[in-house]
Each structure stands twice: as structure tokens, then as C-alpha cells.
C-alpha positions as CSV (number, residue, x, y, z in Angstrom):
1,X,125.4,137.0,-63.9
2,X,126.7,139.8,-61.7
3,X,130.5,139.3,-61.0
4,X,131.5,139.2,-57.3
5,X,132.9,142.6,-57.4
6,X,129.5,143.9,-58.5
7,X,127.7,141.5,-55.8
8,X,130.1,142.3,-52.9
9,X,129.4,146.3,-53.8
10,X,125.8,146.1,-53.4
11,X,125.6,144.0,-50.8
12,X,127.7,146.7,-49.3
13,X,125.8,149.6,-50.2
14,X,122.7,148.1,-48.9
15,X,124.0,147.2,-46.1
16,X,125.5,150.8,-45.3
17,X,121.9,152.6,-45.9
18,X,120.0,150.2,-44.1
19,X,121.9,151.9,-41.0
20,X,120.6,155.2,-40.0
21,X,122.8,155.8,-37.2
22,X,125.8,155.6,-39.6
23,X,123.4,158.4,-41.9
24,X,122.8,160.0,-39.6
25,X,126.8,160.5,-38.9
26,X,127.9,160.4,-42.3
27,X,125.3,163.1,-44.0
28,X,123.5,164.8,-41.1
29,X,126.5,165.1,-38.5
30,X,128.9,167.0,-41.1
31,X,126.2,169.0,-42.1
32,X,125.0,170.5,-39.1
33,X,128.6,171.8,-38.4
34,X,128.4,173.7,-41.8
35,X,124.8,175.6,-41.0
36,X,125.8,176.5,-37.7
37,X,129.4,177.9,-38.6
38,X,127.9,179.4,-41.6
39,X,124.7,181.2,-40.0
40,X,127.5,181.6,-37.0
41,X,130.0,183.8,-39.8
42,X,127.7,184.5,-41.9
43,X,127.8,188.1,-40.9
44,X,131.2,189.3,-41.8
45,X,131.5,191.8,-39.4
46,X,129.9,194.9,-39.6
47,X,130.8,196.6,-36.0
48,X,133.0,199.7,-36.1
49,X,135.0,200.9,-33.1
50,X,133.4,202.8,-31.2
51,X,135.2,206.2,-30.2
52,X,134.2,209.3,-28.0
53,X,135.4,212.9,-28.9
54,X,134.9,215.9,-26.7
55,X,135.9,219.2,-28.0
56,X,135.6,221.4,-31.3
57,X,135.6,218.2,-33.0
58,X,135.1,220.2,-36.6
59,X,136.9,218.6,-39.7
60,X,139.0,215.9,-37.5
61,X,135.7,214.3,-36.2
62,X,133.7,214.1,-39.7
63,X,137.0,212.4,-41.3
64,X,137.3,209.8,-39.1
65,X,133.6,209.4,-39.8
66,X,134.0,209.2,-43.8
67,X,136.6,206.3,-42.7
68,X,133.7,203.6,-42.3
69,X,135.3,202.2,-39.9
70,X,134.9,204.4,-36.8
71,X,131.6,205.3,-35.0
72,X,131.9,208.4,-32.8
73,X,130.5,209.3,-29.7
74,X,130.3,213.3,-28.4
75,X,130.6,213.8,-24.8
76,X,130.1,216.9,-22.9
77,X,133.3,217.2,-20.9
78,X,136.7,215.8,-21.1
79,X,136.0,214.0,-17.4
80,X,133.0,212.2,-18.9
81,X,134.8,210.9,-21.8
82,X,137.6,209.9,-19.9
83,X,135.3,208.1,-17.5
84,X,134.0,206.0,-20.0
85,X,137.4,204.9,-21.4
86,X,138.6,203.8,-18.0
87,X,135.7,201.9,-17.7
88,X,136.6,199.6,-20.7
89,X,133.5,201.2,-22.4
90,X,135.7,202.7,-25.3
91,X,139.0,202.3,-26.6
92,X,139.3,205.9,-26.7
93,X,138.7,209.8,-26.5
94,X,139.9,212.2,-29.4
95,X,140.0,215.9,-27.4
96,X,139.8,218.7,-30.1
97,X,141.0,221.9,-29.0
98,X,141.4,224.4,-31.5
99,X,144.7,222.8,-34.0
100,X,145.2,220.4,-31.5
101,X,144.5,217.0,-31.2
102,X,145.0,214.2,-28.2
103,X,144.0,210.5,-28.1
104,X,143.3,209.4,-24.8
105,X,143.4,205.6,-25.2
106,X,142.9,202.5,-23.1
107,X,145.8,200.5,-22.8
108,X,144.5,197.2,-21.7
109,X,144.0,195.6,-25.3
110,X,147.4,196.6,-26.9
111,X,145.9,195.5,-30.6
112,X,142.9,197.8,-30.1
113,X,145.0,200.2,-29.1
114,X,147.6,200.4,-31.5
115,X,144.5,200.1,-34.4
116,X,142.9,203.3,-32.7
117,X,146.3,205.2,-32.7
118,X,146.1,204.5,-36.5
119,X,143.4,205.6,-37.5
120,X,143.5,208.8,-35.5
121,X,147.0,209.6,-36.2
122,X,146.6,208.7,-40.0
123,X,143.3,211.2,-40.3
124,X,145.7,213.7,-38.6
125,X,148.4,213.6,-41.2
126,X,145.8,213.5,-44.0
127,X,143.9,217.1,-43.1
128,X,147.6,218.5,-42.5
129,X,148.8,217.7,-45.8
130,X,145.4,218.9,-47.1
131,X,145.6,222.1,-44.7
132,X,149.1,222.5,-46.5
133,X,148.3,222.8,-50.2
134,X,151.1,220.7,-51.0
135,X,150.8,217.0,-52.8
136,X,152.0,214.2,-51.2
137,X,155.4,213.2,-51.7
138,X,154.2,209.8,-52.3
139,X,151.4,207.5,-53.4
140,X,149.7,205.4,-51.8
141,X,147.1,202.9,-52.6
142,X,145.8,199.6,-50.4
143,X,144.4,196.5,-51.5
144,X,143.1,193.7,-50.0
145,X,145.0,190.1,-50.8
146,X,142.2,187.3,-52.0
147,X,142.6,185.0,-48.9
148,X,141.9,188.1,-46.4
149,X,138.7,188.9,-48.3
150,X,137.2,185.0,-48.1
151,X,133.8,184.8,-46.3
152,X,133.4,182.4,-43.8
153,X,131.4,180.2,-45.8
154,X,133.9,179.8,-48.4
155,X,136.4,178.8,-46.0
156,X,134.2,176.6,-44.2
157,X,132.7,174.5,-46.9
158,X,135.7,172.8,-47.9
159,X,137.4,172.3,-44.6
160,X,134.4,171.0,-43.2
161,X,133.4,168.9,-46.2
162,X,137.1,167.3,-45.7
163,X,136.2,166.8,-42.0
164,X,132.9,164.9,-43.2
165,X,134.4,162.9,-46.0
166,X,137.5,162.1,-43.6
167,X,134.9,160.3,-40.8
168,X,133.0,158.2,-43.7
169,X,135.8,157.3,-44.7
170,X,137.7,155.8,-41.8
171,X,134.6,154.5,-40.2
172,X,133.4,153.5,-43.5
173,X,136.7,151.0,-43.7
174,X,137.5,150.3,-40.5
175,X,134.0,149.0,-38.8
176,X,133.0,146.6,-41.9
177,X,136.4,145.3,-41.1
178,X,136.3,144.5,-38.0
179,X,132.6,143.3,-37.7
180,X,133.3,141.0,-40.5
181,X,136.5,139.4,-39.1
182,X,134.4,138.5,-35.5
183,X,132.0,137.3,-37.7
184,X,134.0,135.3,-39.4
185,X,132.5,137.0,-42.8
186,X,135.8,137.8,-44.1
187,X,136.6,134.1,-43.7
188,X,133.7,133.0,-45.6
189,X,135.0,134.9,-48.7
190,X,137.9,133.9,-48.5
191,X,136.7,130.3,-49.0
192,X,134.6,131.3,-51.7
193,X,137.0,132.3,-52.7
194,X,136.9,135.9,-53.1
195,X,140.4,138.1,-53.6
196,X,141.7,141.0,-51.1
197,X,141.1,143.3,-53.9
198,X,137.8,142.4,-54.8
199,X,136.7,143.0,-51.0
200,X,138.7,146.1,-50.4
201,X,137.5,147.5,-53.9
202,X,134.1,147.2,-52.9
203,X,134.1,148.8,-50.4
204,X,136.2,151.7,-51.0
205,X,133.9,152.3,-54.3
206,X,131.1,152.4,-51.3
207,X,133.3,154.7,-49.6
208,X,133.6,156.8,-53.2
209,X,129.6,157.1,-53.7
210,X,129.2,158.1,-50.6
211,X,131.7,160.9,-50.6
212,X,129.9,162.2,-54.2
213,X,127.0,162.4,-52.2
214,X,128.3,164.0,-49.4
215,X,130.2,166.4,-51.2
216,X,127.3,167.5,-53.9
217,X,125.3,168.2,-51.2
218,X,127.4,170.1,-49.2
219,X,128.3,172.4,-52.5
220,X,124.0,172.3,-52.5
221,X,123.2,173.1,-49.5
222,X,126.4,176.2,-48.9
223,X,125.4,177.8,-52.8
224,X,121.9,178.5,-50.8
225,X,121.3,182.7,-50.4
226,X,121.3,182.5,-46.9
227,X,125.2,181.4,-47.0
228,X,125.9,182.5,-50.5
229,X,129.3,180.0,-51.8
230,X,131.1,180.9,-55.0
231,X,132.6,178.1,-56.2
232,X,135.5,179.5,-58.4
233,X,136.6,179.0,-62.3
234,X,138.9,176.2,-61.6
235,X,136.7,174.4,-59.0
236,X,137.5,170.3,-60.9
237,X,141.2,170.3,-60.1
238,X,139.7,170.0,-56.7
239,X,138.9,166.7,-58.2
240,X,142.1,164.8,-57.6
241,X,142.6,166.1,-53.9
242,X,139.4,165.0,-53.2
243,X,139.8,161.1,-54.6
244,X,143.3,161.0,-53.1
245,X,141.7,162.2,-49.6
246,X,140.2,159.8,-49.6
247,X,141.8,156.9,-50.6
248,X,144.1,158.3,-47.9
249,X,141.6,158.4,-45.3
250,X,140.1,154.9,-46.3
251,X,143.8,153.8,-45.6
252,X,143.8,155.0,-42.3
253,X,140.5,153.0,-41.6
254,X,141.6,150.1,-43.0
255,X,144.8,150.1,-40.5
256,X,142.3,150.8,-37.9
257,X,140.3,148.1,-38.7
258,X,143.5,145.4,-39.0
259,X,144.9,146.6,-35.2
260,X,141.4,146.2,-33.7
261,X,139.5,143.6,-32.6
262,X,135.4,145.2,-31.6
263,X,133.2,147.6,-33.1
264,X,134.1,149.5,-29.8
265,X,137.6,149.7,-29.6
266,X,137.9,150.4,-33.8
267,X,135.5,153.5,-33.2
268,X,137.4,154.9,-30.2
269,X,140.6,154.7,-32.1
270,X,139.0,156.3,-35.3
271,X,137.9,159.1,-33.6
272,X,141.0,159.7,-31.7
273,X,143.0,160.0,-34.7
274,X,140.0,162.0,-36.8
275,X,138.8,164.7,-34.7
276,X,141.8,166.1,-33.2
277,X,143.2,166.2,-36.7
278,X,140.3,168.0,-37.6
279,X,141.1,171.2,-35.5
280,X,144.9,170.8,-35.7
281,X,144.5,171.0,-39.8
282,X,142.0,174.2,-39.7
283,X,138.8,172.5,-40.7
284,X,137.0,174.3,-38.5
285,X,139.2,177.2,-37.7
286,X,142.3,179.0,-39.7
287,X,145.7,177.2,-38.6
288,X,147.9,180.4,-39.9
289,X,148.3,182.1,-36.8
290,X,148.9,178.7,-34.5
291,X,152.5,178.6,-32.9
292,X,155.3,177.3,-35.5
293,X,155.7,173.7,-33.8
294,X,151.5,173.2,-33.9
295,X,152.1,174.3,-37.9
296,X,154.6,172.0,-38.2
297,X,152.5,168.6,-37.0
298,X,149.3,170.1,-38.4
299,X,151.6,169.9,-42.0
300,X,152.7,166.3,-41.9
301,X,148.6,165.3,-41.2
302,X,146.5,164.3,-44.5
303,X,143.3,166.5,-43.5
304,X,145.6,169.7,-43.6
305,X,146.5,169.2,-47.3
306,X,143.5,168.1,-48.1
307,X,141.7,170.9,-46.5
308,X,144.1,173.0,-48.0
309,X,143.8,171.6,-52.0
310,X,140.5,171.9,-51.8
311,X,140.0,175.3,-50.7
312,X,142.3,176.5,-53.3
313,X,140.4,174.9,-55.7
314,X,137.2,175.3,-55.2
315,X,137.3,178.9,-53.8
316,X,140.6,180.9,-54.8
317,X,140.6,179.5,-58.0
318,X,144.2,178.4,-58.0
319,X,146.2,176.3,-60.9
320,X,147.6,173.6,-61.9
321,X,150.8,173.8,-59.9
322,X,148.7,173.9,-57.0
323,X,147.8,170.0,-57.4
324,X,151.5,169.5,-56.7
325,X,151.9,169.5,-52.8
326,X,148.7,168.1,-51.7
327,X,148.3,165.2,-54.6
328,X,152.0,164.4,-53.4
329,X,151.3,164.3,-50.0
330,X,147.9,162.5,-49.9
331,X,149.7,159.5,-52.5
332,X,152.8,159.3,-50.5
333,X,150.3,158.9,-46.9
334,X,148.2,156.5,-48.8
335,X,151.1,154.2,-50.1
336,X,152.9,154.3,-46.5
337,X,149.4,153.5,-44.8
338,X,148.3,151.0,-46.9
339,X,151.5,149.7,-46.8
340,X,151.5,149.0,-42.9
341,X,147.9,147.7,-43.1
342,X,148.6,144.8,-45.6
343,X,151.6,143.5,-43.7
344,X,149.0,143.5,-40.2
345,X,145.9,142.6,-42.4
346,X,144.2,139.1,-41.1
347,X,141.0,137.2,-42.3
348,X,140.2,136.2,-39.0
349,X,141.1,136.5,-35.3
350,X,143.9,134.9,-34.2
């Protein structure tokens, strides 16, 4: 005889794919935000500025070349060049007169700018100190840090599959809720009688299939050639983050679904706390170089350390010390939360 726990879950589960609206939001929704970011970046960038050069051009000209990073333009006459770059057309003009060598830039975009004066200044330096037969003075050698060299779909996989798991997970708690209380469902069971724990562990171990299932085929559907994921060595200590994610996110749905009293008003109020969060903790879009104040809310907010855990996890291959911070935070949110929404909890309308 299946005990009420098992009943309640099943009951529960049946009732959550017989929806296909809620499917469609929970699977399809998420999902389409990951293809179209992915197919969006999936291209990471293969323009190179564009310059124009008038002039002997000669060994200055075919360095900047070997940099990969410039594409160079030859104009007839100094006028012609310059035209173009006060038109916006190019960042700027490299006149080569015999030994002599002047950037005309444009101004207007002062990062542009200051990344053309770079190059062309750098190249410079280089053929003198080759021209001079003497060694460097000193070495120099650049590398590129591992979270500059992430492709978009690395970045976007996790953030978005937190974004994804984040909606189930509130709407998953908080509708049920509040459909059973007007239905007087919750009262029913109560009468039966069934305990708080056995109804709220149903349905946050629906909430937990649900999230597999989201998240396995999220993982499926970025390792695909056309976006090309790497999950990294260490990719199961994103394990914890993600169960605490949502435990705190079912929290946050269950406090929704206490404070409301329609399927109406417990919607409006889920989505006004889960999508802003979802672009104030960088699921969608790197947070880093957001002013200091907007860094400071978007660290107190559950999605950011989750979005955070998991990428490190499941992408830069992080340790175990990196389970500190966001395990801490997502327990301490999930205590405090569920906290409030026992002591406002109800069976039925008042």
C-alpha cells in the first residue's frame, strides 16, 4: 500500500505534466533563451579593426598585419584617408613617410582609440628595437586569465540553466499552494490527516525531478557541435549549489504562495521577484562591470550565487573551497525564507 508521501508525489507529478502550458514554461521557455544566446555568441568575435595607411607603408604596415588583429586598408592620398576617418568609417590612418610614422585617429570612441594608439605605437617600438640590434631590456610574455577566454556558451549554460530551474521552482511551489488553499485541497488533507511535511516534501521532490530534467537537458542540448559546452573535471561539486538553489528558490515560492490569495496575484508576484533577479545576478549578461551599488544588491540575491557556483563548477573547474560562499549563502536564504513562510503559512483562507 503506497504511503501518503508516495501518493501525494504522484498525484503531483501527474498533475504537473498533464499541464502543457506549465511545460511549455518550465522546459521550452528556458530553453529557447539558451539557443538563441548561444547561436547569438556563438561566434566569438572574429572582426579586426579595420585601419587605413597611406604612404611607404613598408615593414610598419606588414607588422601590424602579422598582429591578427588589424586589417589594413591602402589609400591613395593622405586627404582620402583622412576623409574616411572623419567620417566614422575608420578609427584611424597610419601615414608612413620614410622613418616616420603618424596616427591620425578618431577621437569619438575614446576605447577604440586608445586600443588603436596601442597597437600602432607598440609595432613602432618593436621594429626600433629590432632596427637597433640590441635585446630588450626586458621580457615580456602575455597570457590570457581562464574567465576572459570562456565562450559564450559556457557562460550562458549555467546562468541560464539557474534562471530556468529558479522559475520551476517558485511557480512550482507557489501556484499548487495557492490553488489548493481556494480549493480548500489543503484543508482536505489536513483532515485526512496528512502532515505539513508530507505535503511540502512532495512537492519539492516534484520540484527536484523536474530540475534533473531540466538541467540534463540543458547540459544535452549546449554539448551539441553547433554550441560546443565543455563541462570541466570537477563539474559534480556543482551538485550541492544546484540542490541548495533550489531548495532556496522553492522557499521563495512557498512564501509567495502563503502572502497570496489567486493564481493571478501569486504569478505576478513570482515574476516580479524572478526575472529582475535574473538580469541583476548575470544570468543572461556578465554583472562584473555593473556600477558598485548594482554589485552590491546583485550579491545579497540567491540567483547570483547560484549562477555563480555553478559556473565555476561546471565550466572553470574550480575546488572544493569554492562550495564555501555560495552553499553558505543559498542555506542561510533558505533557512530565513522558509522561516518567514511557516510563521504566515495557512490551510485555508481566512
Amino acid at each position: 500500500m503506497n504511503s501518503p508521501f508516495t501518493s501525494l508525489s504522484l498525484a503531483m507529478a501527474k498533475g504537473f505534466f498533464r499541464e502543457k502550458t506549465t511545460l511549455f514554461f518550465t522546459f521550452v521557455f528556458p530553453l529557447m533563451f539558451l539557443v538563441v544566446f548561444g547561436l547569438l555568441f556563438s561566434d566569438p568575435g572574429t572582426d579586426k579593426i579595420k585601419l587605413g595607411s597611406v604612404g611607404d607603408g613598408g615593414p610598419v604596415v606588414a607588422a601590424l598585419r602579422e598582429t591578427g588583429a588589424v586589417e589594413v586598408e591602402r589609400y591613395d592620398t593622405l586627404d582620402a584617408g583622412l576623409a574616411e576617418v572623419r567620417d566614422g568609417n575608420l578609427p584611424g590612418l597610419v601615414e608612413v613617410t620614410g622613418d616616420r610614422v603618424v596616427l591620425h585617429f578618431a577621437a569619438g570612441d575614446q576605447a577604440q582609440a586608445g586600443t588603436v594608439r596601442g597597437l600602432v605605437q607598440g609595432t613602432t617600438q618593436e621594429l626600433n628595437v629590432a632596427a637597433s640590434g640590441q635585446p630588450p631590456k626586458f621580457a615580456f610574455a602575455a597570457t590570457q586569465v581562464e574567465d576572459s577566454s570562456l565562450k559564450a556558451i559556457q557562460y550562458l549554460t549555467p546562468g541560464i540553466l539557474s534562471w530556468g530551474i529558479a522559475i520551476s521552482a517558485v511557480f512550482g511551489a507557489a501556484l499548487p499552494l495557492v490553488s489548493w488553499r481556494r480549493k480548500q485541497v489543503l484543508r482536505k488533507l489536513r483532515l485526512a490527516p496528512v502532515s505539513t511535511t508530507t505535503v511540502l516534501g512532495s512537492r519539492l521532490l516534484v520540484t527536484i525531478t523536474v530540475a534533473v530534467i531540466q538541467a540534463v537537458l540543458f547540459v544535452a542540448v549546449a554539448s551539441l557541435p553547433v554550441f560546443g559546452l565543455a563541462l570541466s573535471g570537477t563539474w559534480w561539486l556543482s551538485i550541492p549549489v544546484f540542490l541548495l538553489g533550489i531548495l532556496a528558490f522553492f522557499s521563495i515560492g512557498m512564501l509567495v504562495g502563503a502572502f497570496c490569495k489567486t493564481e493571478e496575484a501569486a504569478s505576478g508576484a513570482a515574476n516580479i521577484l524572478v526575472l529582475p533577479m535574473s538580469f541583476l545576478s548575470g544570468s543572461f549578461f556578465p554583472i562584473e562591470n555593473a556600477p558598485g551599488w548594482l554589485q552590491a544588491v546583485s550579491n545579497v540575491l540567491p540567483l547570483r550565487h547560484m549562477n555563480d557556483g555553478m559556473t565555476d563548477f561546471l565550466v572553470r573547474g574550480k575546488g572544493f573551497e569554492a562550495l564555501l560562499v555560495p552553499c553558505a549563502v543559498l542555506l542561510g536564504f533558505t533557512l530565513v525564507v522558509s522561516f518567514v513562510a511557516s510563521k504566515v503559512f495557512s490551510w485555508e483562507d481566512n
